[in-house]
Residue frames relative to the residue before (quaternion, step in Angstrom):
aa qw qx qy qz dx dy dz
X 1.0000 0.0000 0.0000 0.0000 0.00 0.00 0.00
X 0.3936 -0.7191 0.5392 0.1930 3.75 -0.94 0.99
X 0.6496 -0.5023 0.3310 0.4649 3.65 -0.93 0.47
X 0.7324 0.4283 -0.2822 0.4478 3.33 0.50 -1.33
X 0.6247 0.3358 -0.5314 0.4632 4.39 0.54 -0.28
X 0.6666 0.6051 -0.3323 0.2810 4.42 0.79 0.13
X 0.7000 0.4464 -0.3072 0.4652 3.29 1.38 -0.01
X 0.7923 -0.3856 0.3321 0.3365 3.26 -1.35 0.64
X 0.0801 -0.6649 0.6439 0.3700 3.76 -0.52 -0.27
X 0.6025 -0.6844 0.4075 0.0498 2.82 -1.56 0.99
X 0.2661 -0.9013 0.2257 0.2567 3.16 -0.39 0.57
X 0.3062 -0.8314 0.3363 0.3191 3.63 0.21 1.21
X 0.2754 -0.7110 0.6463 -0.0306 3.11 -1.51 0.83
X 0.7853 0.1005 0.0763 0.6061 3.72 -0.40 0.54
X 0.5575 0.4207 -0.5208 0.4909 4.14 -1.49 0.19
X 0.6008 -0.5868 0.4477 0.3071 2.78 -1.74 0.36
X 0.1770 0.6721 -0.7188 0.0154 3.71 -1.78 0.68
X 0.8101 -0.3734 0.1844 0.4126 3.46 -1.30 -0.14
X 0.7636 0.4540 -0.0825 0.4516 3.28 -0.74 0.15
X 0.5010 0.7759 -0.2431 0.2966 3.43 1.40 -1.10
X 0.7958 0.3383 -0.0955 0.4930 4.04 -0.88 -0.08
X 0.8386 -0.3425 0.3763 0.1942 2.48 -1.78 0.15
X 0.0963 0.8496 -0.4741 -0.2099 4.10 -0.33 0.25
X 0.7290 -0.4455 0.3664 0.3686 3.17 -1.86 1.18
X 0.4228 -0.3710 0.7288 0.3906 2.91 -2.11 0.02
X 0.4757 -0.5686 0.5171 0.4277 3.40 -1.53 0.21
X 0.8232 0.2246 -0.2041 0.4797 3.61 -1.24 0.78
X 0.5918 0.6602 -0.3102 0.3431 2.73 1.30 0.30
X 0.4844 -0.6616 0.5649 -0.0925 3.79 -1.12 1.01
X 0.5683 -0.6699 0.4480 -0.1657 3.56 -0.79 1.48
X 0.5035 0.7184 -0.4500 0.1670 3.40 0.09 0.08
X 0.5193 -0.5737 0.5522 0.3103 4.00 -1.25 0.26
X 0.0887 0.5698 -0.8164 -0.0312 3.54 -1.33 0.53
X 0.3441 -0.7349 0.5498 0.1982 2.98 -1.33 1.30
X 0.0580 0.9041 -0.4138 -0.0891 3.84 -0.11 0.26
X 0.6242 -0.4422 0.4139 0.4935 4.37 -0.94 0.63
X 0.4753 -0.5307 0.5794 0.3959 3.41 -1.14 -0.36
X 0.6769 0.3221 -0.4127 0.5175 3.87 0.74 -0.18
X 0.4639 0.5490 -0.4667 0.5154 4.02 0.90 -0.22
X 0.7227 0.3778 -0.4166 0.4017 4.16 0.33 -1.30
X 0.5547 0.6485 -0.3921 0.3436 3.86 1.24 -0.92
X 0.5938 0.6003 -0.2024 0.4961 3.76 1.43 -1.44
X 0.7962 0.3488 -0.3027 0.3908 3.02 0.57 -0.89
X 0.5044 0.5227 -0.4416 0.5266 3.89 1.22 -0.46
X 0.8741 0.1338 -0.4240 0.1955 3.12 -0.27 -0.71
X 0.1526 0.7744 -0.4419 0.4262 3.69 1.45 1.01
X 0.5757 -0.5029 0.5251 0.3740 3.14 0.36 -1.34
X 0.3362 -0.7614 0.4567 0.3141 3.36 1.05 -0.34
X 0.7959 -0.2992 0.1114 0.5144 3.68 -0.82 -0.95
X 0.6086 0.4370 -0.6150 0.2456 3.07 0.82 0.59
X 0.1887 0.7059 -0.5646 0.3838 3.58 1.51 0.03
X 0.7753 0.4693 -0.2373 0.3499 2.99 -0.47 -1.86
X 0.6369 0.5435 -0.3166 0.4459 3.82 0.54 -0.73
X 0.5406 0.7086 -0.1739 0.4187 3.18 1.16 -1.13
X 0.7765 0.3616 -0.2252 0.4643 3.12 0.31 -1.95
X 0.5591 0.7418 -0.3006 0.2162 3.51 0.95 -0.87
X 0.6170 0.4623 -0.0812 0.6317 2.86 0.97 -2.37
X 0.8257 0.3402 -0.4074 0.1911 3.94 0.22 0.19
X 0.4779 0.6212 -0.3820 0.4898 3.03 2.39 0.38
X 0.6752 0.4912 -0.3723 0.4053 3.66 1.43 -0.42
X 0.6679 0.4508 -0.4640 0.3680 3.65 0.97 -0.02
X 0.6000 -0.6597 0.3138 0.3261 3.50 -1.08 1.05
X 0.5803 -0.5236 0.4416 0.4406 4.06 -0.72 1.01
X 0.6248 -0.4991 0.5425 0.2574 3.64 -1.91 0.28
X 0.4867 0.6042 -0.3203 0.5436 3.59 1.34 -0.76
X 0.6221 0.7040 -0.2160 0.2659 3.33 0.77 -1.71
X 0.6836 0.4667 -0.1331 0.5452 3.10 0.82 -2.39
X 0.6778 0.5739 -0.2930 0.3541 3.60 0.61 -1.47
X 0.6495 0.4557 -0.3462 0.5006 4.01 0.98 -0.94
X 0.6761 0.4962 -0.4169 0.3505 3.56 1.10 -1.33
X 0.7314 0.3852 -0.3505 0.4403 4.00 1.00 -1.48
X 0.4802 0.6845 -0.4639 0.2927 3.75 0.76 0.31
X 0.5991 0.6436 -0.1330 0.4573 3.14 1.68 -1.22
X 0.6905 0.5717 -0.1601 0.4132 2.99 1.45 -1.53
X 0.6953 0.6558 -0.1407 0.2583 2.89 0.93 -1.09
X 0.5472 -0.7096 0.3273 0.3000 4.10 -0.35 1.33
X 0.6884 0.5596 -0.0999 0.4505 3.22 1.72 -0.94
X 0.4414 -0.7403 0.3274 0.3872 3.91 -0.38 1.10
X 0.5766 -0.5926 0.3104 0.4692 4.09 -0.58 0.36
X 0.4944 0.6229 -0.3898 0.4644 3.96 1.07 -0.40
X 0.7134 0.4439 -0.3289 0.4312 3.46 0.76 -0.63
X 0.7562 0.4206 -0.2586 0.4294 3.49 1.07 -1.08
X 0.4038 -0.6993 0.5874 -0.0534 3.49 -1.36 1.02
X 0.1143 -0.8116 0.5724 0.0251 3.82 -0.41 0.69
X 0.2543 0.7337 -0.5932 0.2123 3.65 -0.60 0.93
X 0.4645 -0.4531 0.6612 0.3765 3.88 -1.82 0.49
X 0.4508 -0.4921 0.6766 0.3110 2.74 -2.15 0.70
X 0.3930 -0.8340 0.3546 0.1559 3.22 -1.11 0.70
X 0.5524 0.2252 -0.0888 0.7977 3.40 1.76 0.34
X 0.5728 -0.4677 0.6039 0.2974 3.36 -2.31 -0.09
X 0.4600 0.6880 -0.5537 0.0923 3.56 0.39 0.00
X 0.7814 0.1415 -0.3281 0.5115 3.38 0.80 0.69
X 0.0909 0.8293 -0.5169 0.1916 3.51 0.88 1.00
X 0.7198 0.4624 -0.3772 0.3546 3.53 0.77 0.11
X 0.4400 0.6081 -0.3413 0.5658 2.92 1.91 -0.21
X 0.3367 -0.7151 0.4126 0.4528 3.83 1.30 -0.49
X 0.4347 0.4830 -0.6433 0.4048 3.51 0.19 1.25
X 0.4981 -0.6719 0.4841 -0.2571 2.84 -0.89 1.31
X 0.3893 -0.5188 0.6568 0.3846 4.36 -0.38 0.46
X 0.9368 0.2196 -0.1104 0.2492 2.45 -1.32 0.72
X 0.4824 0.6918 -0.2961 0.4484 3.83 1.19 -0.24
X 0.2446 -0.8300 0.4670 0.1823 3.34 -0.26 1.37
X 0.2008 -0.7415 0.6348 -0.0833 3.60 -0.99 1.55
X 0.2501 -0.7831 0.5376 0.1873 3.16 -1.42 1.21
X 0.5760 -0.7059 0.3567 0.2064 3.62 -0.71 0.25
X 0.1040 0.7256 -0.6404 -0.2294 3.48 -0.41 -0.42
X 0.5355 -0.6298 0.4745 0.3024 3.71 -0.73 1.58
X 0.9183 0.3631 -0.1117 0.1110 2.84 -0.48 -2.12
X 0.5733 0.7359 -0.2449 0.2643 3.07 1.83 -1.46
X 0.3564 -0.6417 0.5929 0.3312 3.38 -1.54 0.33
X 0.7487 -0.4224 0.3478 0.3742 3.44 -1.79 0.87
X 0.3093 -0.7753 0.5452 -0.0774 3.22 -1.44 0.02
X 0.1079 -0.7464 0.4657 0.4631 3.55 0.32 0.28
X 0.8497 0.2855 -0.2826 0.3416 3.19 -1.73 0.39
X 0.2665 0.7626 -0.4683 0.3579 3.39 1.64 0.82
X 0.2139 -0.6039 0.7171 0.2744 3.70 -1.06 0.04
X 0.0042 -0.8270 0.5621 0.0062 3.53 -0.76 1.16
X 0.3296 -0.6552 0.6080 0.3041 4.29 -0.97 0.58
X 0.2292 0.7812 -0.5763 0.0711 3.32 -1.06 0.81
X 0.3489 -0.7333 0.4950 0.3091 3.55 -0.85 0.88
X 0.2002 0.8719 -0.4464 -0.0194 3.17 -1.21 0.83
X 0.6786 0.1860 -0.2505 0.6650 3.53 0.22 1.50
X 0.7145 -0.3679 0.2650 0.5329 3.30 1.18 0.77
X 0.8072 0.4361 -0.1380 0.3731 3.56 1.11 -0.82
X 0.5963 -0.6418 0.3625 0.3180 3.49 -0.53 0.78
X 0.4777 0.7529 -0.4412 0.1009 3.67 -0.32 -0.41
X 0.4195 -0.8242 0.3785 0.0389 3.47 -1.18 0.25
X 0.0095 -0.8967 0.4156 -0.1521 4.05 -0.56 1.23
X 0.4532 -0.7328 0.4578 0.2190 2.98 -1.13 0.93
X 0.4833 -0.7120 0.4922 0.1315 3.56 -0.98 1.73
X 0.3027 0.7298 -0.6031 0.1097 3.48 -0.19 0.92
X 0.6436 -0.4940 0.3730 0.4501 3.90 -1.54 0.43
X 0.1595 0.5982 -0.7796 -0.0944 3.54 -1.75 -0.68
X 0.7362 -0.4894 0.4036 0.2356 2.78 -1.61 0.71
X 0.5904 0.3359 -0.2513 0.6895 4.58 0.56 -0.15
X 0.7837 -0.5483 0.0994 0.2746 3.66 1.01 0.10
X 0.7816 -0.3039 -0.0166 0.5445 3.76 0.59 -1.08
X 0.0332 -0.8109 0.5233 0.2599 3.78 -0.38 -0.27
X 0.3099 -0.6653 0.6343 0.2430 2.98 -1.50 0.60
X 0.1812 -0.8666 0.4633 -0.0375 3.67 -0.84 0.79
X 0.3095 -0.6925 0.6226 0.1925 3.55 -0.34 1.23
X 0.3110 -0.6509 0.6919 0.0299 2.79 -1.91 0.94
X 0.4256 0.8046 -0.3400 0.2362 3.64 0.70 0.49
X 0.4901 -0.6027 0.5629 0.2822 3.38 -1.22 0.10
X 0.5070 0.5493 -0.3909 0.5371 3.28 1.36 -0.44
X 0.4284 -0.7131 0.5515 0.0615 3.80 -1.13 0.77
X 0.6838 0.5863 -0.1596 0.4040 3.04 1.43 -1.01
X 0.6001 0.6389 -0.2389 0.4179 3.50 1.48 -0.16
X 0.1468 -0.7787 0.6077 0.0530 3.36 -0.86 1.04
X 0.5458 -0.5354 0.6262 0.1527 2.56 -2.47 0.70
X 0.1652 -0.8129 0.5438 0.1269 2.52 -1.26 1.10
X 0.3512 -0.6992 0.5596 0.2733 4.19 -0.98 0.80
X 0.1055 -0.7321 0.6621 0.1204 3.08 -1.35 0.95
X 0.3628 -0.6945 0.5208 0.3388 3.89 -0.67 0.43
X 0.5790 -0.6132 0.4650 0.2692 3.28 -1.56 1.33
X 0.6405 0.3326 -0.3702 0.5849 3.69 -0.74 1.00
X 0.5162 0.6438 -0.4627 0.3240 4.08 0.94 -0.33
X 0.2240 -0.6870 0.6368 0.2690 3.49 -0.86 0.06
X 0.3489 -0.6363 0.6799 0.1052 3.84 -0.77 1.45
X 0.2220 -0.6970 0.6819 -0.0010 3.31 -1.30 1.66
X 0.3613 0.8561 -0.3495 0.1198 3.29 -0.57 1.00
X 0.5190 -0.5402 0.4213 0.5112 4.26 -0.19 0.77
X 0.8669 -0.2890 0.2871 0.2873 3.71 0.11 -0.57
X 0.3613 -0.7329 0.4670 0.3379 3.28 -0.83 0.47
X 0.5010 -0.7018 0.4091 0.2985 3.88 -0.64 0.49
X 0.1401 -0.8321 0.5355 -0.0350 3.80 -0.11 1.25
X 0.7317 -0.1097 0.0590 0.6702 4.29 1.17 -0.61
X 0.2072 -0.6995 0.6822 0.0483 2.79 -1.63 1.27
X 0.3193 -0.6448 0.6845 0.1170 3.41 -0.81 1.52
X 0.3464 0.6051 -0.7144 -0.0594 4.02 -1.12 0.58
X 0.4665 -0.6068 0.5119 0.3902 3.53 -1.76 -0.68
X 0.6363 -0.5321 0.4158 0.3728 3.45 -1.07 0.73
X 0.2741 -0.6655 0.6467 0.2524 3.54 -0.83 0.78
């Protein structure tokens, strides 16, 4: 018998076989960052690479400012007229506005029925759809909230209001 047909076989631990390691992202690509030892400590407790992934994917999506110059451009309606502001509450959250959901304005314009209009009332911002009734207009929450009233404007009234809502800018949930 030859040394090598007398020993044990060994038992493998670790090297390469199928299946083995770590697995890619798809399309994905390797690379070294060389980093201090107090920079690698920063970066764990970050998140590591998926941090890093992170920071990326948030330099490639275009800025709010961005969208806001492009739908300004876009828009049928000179820029003096239009007005940026959050909705300030849910009162029309089924319509999908939303606290907090940046809405452009049109300043100057007169209501409409079936407008979405900003108006301050009781001191408080807040917002409604302009539809008819018979004793004249109403203003009408859209909401999930129950608690919200209509309000009646008389026909011949002049409706005081920030504006009349022309684009809603949200983010995908």
């Amino acid at each position: 018998m030859t040394d090598s047909e007398n020993k044990a076989p060994l038992k493998k631990k670790g090297g390469a076989r199928p299946g083995a390691g770590r697995k890619p992202l798809i399309g994905a690509k390797t690379t070294t960052v060389i980093l201090t030892e107090d920079l690698l400590i920063q970066l764990k407790r970050l998140g590591g690479s998926s941090w890093i992934r992170s920071q990326i994917a948030a330099t490639t999506k275009p800025s709010p400012t961005k969208v806001a110059d492009e739908l300004f451009k876009s828009l049928p309606i000179p820029a003096e007229e239009i007005s940026v502001e959050k909705a300030p509450d849910n009162s029309m959250d089924r319509a999908g506005i939303h606290e907090g959901t940046v809405l452009f304005l049109r300043k100057k314009a007169k209501a409409q029925v079936g407008n979405i209009v900003l108006l301050e009332y009781a001191g408080k911002k807040t917002l409604r759809r302009f539809t008819a009734s018979e004793r004249g207009f109403r203003l009408v929450p859209e909401s999930s909230d129950s608690g919200l009233t209509d309000f009646i404007l008389p026909r011949g009234a002049e409706l005081a209001h920030s504006g009349i809502v022309v684009y809603v800018l949200s983010e995908p949930k």
